[in-house]
PDB file as gemmi writes it, atoms N, CA and C in Angstrom:
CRYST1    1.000    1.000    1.000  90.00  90.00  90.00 P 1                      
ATOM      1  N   UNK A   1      87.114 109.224  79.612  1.00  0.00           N  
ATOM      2  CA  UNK A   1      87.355 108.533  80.865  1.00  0.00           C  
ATOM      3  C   UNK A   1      88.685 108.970  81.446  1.00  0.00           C  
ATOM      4  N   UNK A   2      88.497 108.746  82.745  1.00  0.00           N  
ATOM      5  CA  UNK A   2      90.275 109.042  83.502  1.00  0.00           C  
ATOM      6  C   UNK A   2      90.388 107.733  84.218  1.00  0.00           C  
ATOM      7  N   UNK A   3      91.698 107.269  84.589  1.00  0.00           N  
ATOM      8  CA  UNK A   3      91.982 106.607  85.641  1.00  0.00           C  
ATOM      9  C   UNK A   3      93.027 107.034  86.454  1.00  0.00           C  
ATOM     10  N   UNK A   4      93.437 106.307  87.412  1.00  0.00           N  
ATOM     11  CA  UNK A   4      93.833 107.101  88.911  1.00  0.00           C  
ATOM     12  C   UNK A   4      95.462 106.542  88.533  1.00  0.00           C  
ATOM     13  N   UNK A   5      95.991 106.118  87.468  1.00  0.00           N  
ATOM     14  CA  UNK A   5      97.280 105.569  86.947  1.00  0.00           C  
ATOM     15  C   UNK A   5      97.625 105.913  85.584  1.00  0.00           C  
ATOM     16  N   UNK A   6      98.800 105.439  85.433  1.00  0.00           N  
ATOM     17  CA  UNK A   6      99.720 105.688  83.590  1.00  0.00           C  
ATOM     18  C   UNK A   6      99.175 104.644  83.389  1.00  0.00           C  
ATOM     19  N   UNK A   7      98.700 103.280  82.999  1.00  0.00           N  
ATOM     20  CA  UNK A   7      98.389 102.204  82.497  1.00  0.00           C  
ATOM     21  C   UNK A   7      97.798 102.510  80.999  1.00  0.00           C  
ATOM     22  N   UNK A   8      98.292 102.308  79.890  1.00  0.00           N  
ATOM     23  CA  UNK A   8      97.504 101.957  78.922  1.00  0.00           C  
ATOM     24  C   UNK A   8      96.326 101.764  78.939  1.00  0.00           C  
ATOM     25  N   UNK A   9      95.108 102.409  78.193  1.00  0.00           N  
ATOM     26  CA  UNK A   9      93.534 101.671  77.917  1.00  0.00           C  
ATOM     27  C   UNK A   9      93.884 100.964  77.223  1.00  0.00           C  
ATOM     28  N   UNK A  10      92.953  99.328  77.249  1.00  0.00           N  
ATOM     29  CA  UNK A  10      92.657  98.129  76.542  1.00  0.00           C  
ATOM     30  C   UNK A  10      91.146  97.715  76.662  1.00  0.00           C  
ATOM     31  N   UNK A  11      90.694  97.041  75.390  1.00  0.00           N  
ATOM     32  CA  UNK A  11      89.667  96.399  75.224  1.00  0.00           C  
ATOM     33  C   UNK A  11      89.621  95.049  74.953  1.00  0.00           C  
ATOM     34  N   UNK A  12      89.201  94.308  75.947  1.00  0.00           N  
ATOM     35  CA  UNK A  12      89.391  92.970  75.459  1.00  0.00           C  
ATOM     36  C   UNK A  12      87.751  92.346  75.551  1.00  0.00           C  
ATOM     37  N   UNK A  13      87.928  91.391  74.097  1.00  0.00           N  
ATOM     38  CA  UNK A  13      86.921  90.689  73.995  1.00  0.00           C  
ATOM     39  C   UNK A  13      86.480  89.132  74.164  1.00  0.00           C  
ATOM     40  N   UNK A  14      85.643  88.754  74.412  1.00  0.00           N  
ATOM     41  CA  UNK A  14      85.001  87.254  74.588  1.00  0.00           C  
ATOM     42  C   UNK A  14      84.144  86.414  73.909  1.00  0.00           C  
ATOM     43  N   UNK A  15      83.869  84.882  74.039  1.00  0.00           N  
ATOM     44  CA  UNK A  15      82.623  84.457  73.033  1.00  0.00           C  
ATOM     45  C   UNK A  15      82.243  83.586  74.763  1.00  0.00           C  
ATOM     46  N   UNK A  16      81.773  82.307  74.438  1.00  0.00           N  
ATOM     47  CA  UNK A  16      81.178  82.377  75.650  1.00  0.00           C  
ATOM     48  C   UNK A  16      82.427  81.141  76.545  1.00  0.00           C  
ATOM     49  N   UNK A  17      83.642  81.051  76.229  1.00  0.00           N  
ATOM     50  CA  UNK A  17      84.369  80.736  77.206  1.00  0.00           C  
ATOM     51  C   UNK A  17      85.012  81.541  77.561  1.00  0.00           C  
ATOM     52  N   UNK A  18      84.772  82.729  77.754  1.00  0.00           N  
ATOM     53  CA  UNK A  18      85.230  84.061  78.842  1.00  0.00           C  
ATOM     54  C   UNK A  18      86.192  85.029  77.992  1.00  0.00           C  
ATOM     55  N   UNK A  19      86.323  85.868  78.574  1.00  0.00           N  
ATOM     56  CA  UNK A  19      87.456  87.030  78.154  1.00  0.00           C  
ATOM     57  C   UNK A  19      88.295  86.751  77.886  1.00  0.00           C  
ATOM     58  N   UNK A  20      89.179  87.071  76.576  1.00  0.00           N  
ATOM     59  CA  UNK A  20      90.235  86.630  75.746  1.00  0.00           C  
ATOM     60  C   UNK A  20      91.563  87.745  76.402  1.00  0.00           C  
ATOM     61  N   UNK A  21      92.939  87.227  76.877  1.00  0.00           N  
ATOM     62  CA  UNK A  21      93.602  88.047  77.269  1.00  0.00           C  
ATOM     63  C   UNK A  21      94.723  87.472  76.632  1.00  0.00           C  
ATOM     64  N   UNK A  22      94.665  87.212  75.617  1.00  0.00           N  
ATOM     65  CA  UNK A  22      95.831  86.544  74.744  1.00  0.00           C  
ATOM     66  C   UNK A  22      95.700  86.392  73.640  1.00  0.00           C  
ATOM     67  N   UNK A  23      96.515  86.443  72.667  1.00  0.00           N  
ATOM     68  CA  UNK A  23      96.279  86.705  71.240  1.00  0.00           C  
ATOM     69  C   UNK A  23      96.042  87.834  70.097  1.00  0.00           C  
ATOM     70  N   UNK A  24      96.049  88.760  70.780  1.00  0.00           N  
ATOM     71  CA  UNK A  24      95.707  89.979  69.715  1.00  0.00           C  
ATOM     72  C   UNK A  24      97.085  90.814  69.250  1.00  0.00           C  
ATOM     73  N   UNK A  25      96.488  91.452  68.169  1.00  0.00           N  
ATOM     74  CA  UNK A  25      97.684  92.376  67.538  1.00  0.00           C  
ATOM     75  C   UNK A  25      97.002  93.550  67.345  1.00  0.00           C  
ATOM     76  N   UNK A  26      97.931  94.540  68.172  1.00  0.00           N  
ATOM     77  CA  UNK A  26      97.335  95.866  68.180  1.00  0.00           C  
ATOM     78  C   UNK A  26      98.601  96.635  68.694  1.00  0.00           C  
ATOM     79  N   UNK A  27      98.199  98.083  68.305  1.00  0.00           N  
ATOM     80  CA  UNK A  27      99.285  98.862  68.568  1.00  0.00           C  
ATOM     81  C   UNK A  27      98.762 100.132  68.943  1.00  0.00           C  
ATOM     82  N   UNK A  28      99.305 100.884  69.077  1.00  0.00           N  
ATOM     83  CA  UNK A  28      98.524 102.715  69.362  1.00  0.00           C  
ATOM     84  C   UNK A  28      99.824 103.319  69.442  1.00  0.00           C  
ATOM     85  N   UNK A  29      99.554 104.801  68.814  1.00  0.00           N  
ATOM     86  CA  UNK A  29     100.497 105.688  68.700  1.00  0.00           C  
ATOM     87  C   UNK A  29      99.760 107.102  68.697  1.00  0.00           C  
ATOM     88  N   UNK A  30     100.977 108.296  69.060  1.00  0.00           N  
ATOM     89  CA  UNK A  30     100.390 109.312  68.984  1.00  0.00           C  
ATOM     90  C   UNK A  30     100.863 110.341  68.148  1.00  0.00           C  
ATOM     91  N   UNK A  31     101.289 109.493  66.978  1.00  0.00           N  
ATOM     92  CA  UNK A  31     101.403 110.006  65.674  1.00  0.00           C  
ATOM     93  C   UNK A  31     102.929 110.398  65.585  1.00  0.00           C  
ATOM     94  N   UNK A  32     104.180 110.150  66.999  1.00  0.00           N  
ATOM     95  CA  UNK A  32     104.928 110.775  67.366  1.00  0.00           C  
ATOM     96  C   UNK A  32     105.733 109.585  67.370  1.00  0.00           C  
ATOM     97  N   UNK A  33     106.688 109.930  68.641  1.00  0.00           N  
ATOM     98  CA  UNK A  33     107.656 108.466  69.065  1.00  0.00           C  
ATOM     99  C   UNK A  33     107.148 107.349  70.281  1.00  0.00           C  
ATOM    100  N   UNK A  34     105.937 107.861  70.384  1.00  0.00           N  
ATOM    101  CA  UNK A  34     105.166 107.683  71.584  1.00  0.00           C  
ATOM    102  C   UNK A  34     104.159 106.376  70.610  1.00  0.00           C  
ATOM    103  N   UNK A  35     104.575 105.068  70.959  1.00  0.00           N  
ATOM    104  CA  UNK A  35     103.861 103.865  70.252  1.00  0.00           C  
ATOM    105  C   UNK A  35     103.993 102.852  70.909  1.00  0.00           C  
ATOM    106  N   UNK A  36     102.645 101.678  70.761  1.00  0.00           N  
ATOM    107  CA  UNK A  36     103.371 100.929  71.821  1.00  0.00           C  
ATOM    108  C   UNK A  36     102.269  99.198  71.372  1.00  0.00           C  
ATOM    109  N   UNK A  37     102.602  98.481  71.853  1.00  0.00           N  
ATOM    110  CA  UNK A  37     101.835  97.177  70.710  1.00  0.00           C  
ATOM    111  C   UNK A  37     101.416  96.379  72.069  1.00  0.00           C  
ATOM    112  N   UNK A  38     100.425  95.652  71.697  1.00  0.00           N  
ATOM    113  CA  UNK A  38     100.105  94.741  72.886  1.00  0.00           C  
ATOM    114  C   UNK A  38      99.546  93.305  72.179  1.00  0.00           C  
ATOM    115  N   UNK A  39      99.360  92.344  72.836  1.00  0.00           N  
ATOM    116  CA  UNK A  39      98.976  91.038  72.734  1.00  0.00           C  
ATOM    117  C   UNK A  39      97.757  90.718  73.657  1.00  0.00           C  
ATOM    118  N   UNK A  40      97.682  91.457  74.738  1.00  0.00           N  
ATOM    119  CA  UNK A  40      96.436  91.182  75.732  1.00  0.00           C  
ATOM    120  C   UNK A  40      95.308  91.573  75.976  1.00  0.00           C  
ATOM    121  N   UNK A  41      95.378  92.674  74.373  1.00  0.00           N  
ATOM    122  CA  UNK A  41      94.155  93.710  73.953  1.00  0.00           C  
ATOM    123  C   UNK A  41      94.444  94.647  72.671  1.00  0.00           C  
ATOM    124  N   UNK A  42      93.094  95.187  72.485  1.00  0.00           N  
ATOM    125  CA  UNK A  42      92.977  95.816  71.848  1.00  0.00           C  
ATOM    126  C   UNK A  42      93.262  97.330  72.517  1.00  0.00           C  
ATOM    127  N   UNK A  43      94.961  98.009  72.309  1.00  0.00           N  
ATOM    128  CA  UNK A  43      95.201  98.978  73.337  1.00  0.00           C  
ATOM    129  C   UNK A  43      94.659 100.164  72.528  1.00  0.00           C  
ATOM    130  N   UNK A  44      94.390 101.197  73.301  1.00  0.00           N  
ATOM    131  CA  UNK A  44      93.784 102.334  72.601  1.00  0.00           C  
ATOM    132  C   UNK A  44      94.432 103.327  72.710  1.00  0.00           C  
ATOM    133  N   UNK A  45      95.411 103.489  73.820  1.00  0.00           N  
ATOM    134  CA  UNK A  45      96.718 104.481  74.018  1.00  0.00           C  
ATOM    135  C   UNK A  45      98.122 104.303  74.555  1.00  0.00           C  
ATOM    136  N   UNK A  46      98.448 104.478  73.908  1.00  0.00           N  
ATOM    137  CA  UNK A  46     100.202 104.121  74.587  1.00  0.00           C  
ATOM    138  C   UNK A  46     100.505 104.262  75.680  1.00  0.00           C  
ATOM    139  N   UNK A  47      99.975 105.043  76.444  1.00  0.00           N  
ATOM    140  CA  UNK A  47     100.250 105.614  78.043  1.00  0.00           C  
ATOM    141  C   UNK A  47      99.098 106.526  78.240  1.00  0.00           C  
ATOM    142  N   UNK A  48      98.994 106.964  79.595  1.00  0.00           N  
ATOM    143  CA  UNK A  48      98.115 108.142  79.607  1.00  0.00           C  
ATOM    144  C   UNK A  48      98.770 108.649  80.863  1.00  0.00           C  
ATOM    145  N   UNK A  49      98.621 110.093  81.150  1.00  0.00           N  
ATOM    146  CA  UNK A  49      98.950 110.335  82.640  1.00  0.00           C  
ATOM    147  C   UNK A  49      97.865 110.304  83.641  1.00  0.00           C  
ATOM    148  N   UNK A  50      98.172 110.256  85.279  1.00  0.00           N  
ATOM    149  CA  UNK A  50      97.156 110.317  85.706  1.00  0.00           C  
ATOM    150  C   UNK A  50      95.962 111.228  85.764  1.00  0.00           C  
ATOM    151  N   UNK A  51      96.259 112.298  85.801  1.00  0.00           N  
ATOM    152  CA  UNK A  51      95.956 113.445  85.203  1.00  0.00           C  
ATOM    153  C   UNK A  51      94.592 113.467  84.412  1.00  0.00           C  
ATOM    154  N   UNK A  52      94.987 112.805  83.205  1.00  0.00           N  
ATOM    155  CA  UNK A  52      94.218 113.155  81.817  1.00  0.00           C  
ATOM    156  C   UNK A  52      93.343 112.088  81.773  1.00  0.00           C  
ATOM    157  N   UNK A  53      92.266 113.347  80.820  1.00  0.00           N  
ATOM    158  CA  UNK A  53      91.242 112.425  80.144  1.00  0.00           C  
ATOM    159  C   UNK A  53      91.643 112.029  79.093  1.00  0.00           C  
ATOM    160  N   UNK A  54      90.577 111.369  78.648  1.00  0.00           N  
ATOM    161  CA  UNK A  54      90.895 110.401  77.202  1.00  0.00           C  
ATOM    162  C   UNK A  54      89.506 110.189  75.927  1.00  0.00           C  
ATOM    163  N   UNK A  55      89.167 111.058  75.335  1.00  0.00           N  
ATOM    164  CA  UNK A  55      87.597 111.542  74.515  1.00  0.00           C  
ATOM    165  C   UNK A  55      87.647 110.794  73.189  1.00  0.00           C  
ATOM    166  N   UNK A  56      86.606 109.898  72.990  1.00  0.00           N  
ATOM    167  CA  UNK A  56      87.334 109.499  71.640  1.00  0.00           C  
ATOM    168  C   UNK A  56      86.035 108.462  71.086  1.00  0.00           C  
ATOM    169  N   UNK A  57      86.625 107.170  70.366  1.00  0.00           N  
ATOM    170  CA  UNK A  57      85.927 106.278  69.991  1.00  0.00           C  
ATOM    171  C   UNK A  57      87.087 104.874  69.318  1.00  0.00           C  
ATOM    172  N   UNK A  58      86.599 103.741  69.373  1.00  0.00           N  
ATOM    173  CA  UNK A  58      87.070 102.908  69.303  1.00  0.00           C  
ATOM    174  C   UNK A  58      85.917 101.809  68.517  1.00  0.00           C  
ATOM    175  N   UNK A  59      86.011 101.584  67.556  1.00  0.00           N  
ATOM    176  CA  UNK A  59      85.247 100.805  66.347  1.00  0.00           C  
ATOM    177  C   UNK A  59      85.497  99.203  66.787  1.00  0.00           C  
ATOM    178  N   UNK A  60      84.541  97.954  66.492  1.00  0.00           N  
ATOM    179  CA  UNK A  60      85.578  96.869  66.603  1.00  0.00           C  
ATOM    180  C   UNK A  60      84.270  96.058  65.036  1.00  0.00           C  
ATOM    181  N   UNK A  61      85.291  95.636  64.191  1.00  0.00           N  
ATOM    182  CA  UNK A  61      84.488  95.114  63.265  1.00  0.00           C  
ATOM    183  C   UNK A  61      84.892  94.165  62.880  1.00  0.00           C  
ATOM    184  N   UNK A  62      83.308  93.121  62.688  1.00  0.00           N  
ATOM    185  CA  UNK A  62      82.979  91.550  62.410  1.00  0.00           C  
ATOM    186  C   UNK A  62      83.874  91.904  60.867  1.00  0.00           C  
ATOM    187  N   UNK A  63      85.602  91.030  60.685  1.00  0.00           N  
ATOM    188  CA  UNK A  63      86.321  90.871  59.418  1.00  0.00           C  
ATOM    189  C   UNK A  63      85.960  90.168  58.733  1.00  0.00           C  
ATOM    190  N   UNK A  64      85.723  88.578  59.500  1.00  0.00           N  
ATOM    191  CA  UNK A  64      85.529  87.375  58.870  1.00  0.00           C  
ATOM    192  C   UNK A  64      84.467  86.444  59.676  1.00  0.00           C  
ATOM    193  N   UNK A  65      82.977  86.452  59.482  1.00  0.00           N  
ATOM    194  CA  UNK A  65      82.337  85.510  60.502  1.00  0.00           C  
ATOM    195  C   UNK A  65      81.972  84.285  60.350  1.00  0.00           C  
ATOM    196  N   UNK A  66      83.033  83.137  59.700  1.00  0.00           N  
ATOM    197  CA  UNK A  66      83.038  82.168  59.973  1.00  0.00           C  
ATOM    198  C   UNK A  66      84.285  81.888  60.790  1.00  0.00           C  
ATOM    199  N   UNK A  67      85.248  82.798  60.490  1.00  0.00           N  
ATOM    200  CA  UNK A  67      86.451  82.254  61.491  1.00  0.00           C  
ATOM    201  C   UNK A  67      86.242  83.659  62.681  1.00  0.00           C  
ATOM    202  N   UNK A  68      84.907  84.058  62.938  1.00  0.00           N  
ATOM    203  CA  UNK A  68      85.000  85.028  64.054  1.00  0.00           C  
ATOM    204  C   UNK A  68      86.250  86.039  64.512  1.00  0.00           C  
ATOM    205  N   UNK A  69      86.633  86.816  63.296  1.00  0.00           N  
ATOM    206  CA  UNK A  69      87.664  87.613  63.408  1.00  0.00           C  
ATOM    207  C   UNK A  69      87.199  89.195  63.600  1.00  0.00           C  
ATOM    208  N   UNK A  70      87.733  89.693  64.367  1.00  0.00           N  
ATOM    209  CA  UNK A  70      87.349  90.903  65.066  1.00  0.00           C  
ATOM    210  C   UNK A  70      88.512  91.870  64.364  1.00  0.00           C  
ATOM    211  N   UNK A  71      88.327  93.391  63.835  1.00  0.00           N  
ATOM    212  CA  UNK A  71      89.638  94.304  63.825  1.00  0.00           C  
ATOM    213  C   UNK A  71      88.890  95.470  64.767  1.00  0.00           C  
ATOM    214  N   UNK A  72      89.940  96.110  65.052  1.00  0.00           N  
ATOM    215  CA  UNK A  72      89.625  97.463  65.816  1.00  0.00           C  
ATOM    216  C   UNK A  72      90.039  98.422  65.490  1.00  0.00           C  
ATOM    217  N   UNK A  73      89.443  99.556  65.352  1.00  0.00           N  
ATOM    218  CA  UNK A  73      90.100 100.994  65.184  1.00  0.00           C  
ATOM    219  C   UNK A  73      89.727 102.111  65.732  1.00  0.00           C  
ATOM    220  N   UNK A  74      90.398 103.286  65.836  1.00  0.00           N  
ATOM    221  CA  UNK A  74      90.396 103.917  67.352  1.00  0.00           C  
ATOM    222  C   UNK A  74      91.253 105.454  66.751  1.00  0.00           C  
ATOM    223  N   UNK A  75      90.417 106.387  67.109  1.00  0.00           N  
ATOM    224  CA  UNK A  75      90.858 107.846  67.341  1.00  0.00           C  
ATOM    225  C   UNK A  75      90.363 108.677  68.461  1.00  0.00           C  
ATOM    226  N   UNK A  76      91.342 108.474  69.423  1.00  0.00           N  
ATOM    227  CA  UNK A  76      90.837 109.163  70.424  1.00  0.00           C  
ATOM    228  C   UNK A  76      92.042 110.483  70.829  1.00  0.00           C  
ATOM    229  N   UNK A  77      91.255 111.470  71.939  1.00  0.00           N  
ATOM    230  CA  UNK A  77      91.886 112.416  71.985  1.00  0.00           C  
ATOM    231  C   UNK A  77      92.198 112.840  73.806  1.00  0.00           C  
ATOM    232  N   UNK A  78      93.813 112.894  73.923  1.00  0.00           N  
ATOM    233  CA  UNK A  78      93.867 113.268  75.237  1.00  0.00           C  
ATOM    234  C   UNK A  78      94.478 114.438  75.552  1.00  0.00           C  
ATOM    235  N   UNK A  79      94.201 114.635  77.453  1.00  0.00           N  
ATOM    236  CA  UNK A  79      94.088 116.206  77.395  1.00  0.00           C  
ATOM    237  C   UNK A  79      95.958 116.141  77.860  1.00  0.00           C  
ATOM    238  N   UNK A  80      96.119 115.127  77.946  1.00  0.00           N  
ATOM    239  CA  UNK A  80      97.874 115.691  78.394  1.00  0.00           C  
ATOM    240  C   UNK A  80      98.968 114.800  77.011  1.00  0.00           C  
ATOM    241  N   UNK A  81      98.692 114.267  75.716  1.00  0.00           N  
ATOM    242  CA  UNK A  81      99.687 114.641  74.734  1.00  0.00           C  
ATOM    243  C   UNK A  81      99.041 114.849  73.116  1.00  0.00           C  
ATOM    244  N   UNK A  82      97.446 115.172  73.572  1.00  0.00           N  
ATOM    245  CA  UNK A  82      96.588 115.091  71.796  1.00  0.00           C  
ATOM    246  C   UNK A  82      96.237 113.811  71.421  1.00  0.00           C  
ATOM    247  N   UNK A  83      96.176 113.795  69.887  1.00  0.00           N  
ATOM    248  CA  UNK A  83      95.573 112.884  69.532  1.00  0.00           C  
ATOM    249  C   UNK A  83      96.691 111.515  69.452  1.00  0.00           C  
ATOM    250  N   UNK A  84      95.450 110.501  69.787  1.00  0.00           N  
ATOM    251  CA  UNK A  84      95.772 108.881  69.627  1.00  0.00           C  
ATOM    252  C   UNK A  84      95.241 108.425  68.994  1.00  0.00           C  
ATOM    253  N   UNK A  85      95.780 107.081  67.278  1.00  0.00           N  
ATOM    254  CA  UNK A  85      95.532 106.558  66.874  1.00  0.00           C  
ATOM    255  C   UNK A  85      95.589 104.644  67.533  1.00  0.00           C  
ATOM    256  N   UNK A  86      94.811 103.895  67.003  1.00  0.00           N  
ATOM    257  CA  UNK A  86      95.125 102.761  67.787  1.00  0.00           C  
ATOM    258  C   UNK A  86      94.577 101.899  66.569  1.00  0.00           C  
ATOM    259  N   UNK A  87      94.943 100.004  66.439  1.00  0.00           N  
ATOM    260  CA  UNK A  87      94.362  99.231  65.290  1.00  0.00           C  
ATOM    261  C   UNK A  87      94.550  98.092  65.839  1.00  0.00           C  
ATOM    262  N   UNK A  88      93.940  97.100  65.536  1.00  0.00           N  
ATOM    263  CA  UNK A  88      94.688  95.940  65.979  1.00  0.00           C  
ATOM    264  C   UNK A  88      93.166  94.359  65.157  1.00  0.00           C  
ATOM    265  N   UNK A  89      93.442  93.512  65.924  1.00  0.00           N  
ATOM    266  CA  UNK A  89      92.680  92.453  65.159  1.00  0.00           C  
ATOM    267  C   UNK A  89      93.332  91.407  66.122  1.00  0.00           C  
ATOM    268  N   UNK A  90      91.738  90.488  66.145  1.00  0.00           N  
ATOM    269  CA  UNK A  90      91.754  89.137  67.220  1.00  0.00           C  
ATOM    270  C   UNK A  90      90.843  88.028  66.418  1.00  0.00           C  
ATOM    271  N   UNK A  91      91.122  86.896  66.457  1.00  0.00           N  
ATOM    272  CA  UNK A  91      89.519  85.697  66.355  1.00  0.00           C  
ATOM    273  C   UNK A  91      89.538  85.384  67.441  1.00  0.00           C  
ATOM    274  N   UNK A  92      88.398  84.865  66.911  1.00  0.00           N  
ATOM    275  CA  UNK A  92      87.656  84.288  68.880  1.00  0.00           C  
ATOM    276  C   UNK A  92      87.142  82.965  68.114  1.00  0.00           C  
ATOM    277  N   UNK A  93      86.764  81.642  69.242  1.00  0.00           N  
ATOM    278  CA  UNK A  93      86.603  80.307  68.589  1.00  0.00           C  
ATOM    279  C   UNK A  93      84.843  80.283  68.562  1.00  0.00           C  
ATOM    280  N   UNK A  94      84.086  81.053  69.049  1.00  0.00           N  
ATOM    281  CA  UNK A  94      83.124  81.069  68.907  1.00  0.00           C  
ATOM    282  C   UNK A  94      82.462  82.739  68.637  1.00  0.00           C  
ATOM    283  N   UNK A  95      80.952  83.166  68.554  1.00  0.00           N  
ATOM    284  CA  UNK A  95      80.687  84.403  68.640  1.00  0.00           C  
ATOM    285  C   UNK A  95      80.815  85.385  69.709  1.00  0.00           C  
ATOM    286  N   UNK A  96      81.242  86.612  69.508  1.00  0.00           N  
ATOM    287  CA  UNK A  96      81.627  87.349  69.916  1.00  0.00           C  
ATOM    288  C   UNK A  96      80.124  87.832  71.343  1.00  0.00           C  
ATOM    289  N   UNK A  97      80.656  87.700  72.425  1.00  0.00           N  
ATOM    290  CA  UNK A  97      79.306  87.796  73.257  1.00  0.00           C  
ATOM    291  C   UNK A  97      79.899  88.719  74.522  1.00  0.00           C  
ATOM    292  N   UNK A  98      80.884  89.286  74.770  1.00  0.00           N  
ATOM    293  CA  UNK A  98      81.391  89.911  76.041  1.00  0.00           C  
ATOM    294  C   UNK A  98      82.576  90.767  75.513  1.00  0.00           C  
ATOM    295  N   UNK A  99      82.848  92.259  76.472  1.00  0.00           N  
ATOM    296  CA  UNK A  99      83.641  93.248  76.116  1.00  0.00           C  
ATOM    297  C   UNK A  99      84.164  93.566  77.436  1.00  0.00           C  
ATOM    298  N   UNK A 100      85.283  93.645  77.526  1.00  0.00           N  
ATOM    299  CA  UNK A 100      85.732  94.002  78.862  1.00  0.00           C  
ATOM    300  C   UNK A 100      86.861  95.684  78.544  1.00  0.00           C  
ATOM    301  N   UNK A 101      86.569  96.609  79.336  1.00  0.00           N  
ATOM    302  CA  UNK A 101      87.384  97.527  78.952  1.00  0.00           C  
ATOM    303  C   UNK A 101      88.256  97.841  80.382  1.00  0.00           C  
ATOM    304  N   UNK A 102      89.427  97.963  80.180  1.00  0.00           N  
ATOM    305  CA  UNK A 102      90.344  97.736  81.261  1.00  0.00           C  
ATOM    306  C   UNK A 102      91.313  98.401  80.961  1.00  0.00           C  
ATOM    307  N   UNK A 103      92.468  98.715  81.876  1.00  0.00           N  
ATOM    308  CA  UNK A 103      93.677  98.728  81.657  1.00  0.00           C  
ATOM    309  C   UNK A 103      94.520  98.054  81.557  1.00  0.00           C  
ATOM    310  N   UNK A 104      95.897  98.138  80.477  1.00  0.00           N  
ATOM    311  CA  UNK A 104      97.095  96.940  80.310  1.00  0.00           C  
ATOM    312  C   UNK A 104      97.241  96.697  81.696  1.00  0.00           C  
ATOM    313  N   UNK A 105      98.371  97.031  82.697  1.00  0.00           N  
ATOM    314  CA  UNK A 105      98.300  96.727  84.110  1.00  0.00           C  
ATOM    315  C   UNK A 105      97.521  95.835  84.833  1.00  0.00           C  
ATOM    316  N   UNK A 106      96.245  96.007  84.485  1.00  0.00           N  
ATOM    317  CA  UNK A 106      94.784  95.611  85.278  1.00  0.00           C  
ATOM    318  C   UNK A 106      94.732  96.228  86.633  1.00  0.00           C  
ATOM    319  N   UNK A 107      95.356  96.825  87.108  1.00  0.00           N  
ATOM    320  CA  UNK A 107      94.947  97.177  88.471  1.00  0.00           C  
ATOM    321  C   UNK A 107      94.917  98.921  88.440  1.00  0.00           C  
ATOM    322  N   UNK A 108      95.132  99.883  87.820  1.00  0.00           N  
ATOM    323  CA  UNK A 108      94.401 100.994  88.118  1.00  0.00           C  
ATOM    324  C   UNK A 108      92.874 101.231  87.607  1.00  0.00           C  
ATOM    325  N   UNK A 109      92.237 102.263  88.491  1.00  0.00           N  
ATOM    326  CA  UNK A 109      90.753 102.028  87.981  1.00  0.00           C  
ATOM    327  C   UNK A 109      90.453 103.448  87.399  1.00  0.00           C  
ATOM    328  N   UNK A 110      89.040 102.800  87.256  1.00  0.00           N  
ATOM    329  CA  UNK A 110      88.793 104.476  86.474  1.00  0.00           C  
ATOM    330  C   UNK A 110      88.128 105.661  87.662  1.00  0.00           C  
ATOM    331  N   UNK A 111      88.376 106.313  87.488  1.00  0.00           N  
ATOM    332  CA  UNK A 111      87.817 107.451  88.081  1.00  0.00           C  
ATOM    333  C   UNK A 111      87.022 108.540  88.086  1.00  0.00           C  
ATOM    334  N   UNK A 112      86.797 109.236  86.789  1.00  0.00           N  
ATOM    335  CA  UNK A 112      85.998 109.816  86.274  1.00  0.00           C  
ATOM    336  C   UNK A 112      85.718 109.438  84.766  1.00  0.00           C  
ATOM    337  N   UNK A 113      84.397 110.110  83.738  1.00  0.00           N  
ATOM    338  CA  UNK A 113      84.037 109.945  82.900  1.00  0.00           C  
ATOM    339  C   UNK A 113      83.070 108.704  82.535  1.00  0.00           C  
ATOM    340  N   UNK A 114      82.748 108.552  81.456  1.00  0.00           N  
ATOM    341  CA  UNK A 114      81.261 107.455  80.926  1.00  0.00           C  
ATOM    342  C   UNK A 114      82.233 106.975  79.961  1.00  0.00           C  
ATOM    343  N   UNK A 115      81.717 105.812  79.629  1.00  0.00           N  
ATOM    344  CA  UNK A 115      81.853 104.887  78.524  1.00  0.00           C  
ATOM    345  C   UNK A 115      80.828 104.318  78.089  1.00  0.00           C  
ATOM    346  N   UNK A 116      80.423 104.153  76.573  1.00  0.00           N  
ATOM    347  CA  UNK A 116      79.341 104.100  75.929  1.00  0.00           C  
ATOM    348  C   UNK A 116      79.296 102.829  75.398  1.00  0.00           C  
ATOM    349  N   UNK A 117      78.595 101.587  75.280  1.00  0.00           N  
ATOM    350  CA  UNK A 117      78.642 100.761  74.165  1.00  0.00           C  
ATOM    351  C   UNK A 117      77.435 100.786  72.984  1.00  0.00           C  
ATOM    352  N   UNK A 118      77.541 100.738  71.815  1.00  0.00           N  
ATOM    353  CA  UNK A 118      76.948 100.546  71.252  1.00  0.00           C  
ATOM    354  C   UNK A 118      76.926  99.304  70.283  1.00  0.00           C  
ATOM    355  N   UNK A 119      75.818  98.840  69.636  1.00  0.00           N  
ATOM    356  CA  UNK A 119      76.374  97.595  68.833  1.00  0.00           C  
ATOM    357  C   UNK A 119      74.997  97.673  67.595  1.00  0.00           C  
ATOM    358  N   UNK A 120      75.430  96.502  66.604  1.00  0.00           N  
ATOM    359  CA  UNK A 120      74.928  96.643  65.404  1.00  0.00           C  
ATOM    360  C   UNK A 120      74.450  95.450  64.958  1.00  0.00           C  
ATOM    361  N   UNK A 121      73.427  94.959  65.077  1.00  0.00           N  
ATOM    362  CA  UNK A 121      73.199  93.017  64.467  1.00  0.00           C  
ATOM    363  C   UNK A 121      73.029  93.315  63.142  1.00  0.00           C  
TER     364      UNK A 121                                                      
END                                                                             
């Protein structure tokens, strides 16, 4: 995917009282000095330029499903500084039912490329 800004990619998730934009622990780095942590998602890159794409994958797995705890993990690859690692972990008060993929910022959009979901019962 590209977007038309530097904004961080984030993934944030929901159960059925809406999209969670608070609470998580996650970080992403690019193996370098380039790292960066968030609370309002699951971030998948520290920065990106406008420029660049971003090729990759991002895992999110059921930890604990009575206390609905989510972790994430993430190797993706961009075309303006290489590879990005990313991790992080959220609960949610009910089951996990909505995915929102966004940027930290929230206001640049995407512009080119697909995004895939897949899932596993």
């Amino acid at each position: 995917v590209s977007t038309n800004g530097t904004s961080a990619l984030q993934i944030q998730i929901g159960d059925s009282g809406g999209v969670e934009i608070t609470g998580y622990t996650s970080s992403a780095s690019t193996g370098s000095s380039a790292n960066a942590n968030s609370s309002t998602g699951f971030m998948s890159t520290p920065s990106v330029s406008a420029s660049a794409t971003v090729d990759g994958a991002i895992n999110l797995f059921l930890a604990n499903s009575s206390a609905y705890s989510w972790v994430a993990s993430g190797v993706l690859g961009s075309s303006d500084s290489g590879t990005k690692m990313s991790g992080g972990s959220k609960s949610l008060s009910a089951e996990l039912d909505r995915v929102r993929i966004t940027t930290v910022n929230g206001t640049d959009a995407f512009d080119a490329g697909e995004i895939n979901i897949q899932y596993e019962i």
